[in-house]
Backbone as a chain_set.jsonl record, in Angstrom:
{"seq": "XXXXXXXXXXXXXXXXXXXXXXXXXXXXXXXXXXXXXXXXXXXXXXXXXXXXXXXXXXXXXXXXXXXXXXXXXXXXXXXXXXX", "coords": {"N": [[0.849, -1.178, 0.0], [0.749, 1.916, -0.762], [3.785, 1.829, -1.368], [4.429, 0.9, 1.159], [5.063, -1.796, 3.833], [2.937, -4.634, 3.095], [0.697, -6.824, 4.317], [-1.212, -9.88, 2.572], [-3.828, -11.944, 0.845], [-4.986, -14.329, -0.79], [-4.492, -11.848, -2.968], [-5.884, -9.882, -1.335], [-5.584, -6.96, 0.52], [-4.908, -6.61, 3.766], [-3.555, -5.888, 6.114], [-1.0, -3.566, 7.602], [1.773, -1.759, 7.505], [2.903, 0.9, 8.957], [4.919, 3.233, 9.702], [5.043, 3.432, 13.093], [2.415, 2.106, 13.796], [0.206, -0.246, 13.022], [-1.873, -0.715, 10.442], [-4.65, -2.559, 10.488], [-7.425, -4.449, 8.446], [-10.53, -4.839, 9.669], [-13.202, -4.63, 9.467], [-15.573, -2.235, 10.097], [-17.577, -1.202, 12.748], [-17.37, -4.392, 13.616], [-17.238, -6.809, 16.244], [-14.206, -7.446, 16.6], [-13.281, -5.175, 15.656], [-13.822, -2.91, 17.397], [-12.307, -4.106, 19.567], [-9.782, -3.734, 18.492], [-9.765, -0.932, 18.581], [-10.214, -0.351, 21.44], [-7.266, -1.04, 22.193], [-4.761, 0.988, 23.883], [-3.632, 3.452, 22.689], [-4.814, 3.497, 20.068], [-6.744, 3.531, 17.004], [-8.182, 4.931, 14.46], [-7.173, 4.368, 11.361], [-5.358, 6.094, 9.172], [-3.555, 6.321, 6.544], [-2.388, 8.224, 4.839], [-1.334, 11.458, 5.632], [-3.682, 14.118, 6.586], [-5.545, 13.015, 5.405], [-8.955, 11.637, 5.398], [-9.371, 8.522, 7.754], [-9.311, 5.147, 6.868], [-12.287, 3.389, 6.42], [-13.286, 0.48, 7.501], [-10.683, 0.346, 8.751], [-8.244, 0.078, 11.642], [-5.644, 1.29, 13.542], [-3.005, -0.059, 15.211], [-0.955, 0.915, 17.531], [2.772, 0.457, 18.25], [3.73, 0.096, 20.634], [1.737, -1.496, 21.558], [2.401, -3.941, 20.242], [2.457, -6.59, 20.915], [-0.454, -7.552, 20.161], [-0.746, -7.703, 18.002], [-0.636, -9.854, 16.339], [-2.892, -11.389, 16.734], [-4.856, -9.86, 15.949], [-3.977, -9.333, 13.493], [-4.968, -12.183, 12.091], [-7.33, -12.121, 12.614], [-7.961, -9.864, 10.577], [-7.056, -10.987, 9.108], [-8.935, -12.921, 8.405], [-11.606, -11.674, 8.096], [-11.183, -10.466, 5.642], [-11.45, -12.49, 4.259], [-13.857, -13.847, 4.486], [-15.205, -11.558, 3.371], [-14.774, -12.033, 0.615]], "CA": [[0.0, 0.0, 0.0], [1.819, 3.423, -1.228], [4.761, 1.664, -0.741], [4.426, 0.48, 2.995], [5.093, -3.101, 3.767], [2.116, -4.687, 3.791], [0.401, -8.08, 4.136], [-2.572, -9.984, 1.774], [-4.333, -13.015, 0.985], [-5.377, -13.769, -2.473], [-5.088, -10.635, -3.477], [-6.806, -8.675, -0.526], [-4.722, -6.803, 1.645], [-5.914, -6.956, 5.561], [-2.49, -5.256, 7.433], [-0.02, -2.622, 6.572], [2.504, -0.967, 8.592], [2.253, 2.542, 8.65], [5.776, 3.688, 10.831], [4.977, 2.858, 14.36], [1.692, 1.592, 13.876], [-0.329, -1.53, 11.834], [-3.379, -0.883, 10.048], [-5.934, -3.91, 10.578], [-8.617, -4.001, 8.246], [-11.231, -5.519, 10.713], [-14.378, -4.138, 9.41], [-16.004, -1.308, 10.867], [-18.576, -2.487, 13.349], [-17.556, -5.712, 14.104], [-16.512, -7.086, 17.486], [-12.465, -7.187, 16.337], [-12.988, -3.262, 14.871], [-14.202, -2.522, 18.512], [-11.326, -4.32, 20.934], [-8.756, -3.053, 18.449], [-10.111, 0.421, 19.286], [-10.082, -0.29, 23.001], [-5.987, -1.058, 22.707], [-4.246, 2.103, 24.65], [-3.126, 4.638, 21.602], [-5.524, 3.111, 19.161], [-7.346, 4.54, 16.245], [-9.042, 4.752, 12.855], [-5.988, 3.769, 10.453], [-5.008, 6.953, 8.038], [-1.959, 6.353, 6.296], [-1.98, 9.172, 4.305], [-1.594, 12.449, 6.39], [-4.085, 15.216, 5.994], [-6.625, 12.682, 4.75], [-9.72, 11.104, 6.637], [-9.236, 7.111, 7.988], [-10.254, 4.147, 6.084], [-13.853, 3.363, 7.018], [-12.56, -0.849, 7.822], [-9.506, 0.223, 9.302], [-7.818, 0.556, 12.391], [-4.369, 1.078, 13.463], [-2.4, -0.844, 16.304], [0.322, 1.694, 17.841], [3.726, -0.547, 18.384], [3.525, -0.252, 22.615], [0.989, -2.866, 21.96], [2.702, -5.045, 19.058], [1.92, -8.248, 21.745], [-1.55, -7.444, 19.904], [-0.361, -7.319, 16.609], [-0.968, -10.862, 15.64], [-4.125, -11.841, 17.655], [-5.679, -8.985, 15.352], [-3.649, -9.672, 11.926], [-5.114, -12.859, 11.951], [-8.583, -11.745, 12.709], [-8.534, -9.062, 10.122], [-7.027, -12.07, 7.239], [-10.102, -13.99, 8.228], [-12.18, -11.091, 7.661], [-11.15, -10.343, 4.491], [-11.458, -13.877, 3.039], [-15.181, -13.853, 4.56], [-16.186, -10.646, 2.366], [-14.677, -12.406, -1.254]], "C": [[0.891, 1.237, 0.0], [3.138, 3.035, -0.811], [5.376, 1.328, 0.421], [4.539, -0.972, 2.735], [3.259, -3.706, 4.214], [1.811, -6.623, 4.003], [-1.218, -8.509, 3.481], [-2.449, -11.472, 2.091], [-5.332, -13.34, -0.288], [-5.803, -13.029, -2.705], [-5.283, -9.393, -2.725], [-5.749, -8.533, 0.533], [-5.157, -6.66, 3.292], [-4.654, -6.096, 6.137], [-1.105, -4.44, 6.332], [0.952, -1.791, 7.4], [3.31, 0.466, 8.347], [3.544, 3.256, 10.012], [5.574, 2.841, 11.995], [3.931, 2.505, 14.611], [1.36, 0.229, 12.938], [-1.642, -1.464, 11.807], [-3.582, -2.396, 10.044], [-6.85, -3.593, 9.407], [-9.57, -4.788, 8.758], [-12.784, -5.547, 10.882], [-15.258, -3.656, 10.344], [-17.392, -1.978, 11.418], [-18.535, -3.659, 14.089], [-17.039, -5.964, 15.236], [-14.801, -7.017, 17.592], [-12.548, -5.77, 16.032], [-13.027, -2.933, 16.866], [-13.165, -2.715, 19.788], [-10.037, -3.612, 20.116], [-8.643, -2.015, 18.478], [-9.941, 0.693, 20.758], [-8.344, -0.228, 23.482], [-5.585, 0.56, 22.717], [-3.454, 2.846, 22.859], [-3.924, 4.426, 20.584], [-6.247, 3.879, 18.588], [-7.738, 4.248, 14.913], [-7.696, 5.116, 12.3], [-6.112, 5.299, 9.87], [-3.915, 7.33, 7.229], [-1.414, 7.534, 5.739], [-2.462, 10.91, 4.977], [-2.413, 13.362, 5.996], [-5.579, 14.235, 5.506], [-7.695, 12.004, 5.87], [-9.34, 9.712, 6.678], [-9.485, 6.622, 6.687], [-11.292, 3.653, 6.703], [-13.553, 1.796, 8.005], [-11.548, -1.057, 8.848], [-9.28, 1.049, 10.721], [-6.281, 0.355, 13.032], [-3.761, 1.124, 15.063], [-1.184, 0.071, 16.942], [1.328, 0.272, 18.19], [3.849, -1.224, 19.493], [2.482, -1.272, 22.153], [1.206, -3.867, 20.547], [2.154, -6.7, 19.574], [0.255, -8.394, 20.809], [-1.672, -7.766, 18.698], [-1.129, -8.829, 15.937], [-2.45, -11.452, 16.132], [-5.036, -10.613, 15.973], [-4.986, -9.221, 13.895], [-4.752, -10.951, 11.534], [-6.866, -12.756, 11.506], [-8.804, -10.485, 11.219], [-7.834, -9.809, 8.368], [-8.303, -12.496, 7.022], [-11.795, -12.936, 7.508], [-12.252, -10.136, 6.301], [-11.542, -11.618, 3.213], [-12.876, -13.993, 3.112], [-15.817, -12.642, 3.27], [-15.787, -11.364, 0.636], [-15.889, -12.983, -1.302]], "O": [[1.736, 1.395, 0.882], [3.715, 3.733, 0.023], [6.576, 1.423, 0.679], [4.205, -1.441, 1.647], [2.575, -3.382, 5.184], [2.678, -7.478, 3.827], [-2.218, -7.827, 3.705], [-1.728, -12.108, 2.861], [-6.282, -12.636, -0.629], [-7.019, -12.873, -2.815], [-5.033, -8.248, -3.101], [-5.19, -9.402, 1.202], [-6.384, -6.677, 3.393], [-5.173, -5.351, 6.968], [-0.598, -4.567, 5.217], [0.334, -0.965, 8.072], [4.194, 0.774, 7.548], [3.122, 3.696, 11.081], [5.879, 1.649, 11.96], [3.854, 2.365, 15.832], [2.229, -0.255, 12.213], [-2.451, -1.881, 12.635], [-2.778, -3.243, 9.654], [-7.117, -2.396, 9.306], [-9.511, -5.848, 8.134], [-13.476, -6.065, 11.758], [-15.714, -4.339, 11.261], [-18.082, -2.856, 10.902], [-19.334, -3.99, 14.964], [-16.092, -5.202, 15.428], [-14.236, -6.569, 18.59], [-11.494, -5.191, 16.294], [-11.938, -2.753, 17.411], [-13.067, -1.934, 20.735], [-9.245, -2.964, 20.8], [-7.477, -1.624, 18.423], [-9.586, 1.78, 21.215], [-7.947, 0.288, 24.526], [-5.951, 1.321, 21.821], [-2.694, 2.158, 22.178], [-3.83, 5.407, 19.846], [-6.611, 4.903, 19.167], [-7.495, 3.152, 14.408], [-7.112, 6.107, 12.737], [-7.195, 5.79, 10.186], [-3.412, 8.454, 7.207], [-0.273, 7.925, 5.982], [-3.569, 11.434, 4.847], [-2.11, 13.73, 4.861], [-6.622, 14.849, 5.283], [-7.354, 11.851, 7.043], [-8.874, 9.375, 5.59], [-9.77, 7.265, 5.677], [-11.036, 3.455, 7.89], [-13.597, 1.941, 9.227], [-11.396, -2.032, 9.584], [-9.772, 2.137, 11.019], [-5.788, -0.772, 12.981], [-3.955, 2.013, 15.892], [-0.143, -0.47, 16.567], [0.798, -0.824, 18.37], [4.003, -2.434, 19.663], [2.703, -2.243, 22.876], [0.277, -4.415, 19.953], [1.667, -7.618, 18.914], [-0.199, -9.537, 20.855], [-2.769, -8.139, 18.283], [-2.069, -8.781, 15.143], [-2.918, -12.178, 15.255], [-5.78, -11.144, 15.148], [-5.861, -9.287, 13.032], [-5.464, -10.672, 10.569], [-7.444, -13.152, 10.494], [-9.979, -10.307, 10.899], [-7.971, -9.467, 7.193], [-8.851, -12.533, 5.92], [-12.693, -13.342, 6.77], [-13.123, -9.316, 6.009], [-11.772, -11.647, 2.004], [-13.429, -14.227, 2.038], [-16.706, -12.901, 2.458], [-16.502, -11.152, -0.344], [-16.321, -13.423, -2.367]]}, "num_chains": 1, "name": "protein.A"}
């Protein structure tokens, strides 16, 4: 994604690491969008400064990387559910 490392799954990208954070895409709404909002610095993903979030996305600050995979995983599975 603009050059950021990211990670997919045929095709669909779900995680992206954005400096010292990791966009999720976790779909807005859903019980995973909601706890990865609750982790301490957490927030609606916006990689590109100046612009609004992604509606799906939310982004993991690094202080809680222990989180990182618990929620990658969750936001592969929820990408393979919407194909």
């Amino acid at each position: 994604m603009m050059g950021r490392p990211m990670l997919s799954v045929n095709g669909l990208m779900f995680a992206c690491l954005d400096g010292d954070v990791l966009g999720l895409r976790l779909g807005a709404g859903s019980d995973e969008f909601g706890r990865a909002l609750s982790v301490p610095g957490a927030d609606i993903f916006a990689p590109s400064r100046g612009r609004s979030g992604f509606r799906d996305w939310v982004a993991v600050p690094v202080d809680s990387a222990g989180e990182w995979e618990h929620f990658a995983v969750a936001a592969m599975e929820f990408v393979l559910r919407r194909k």
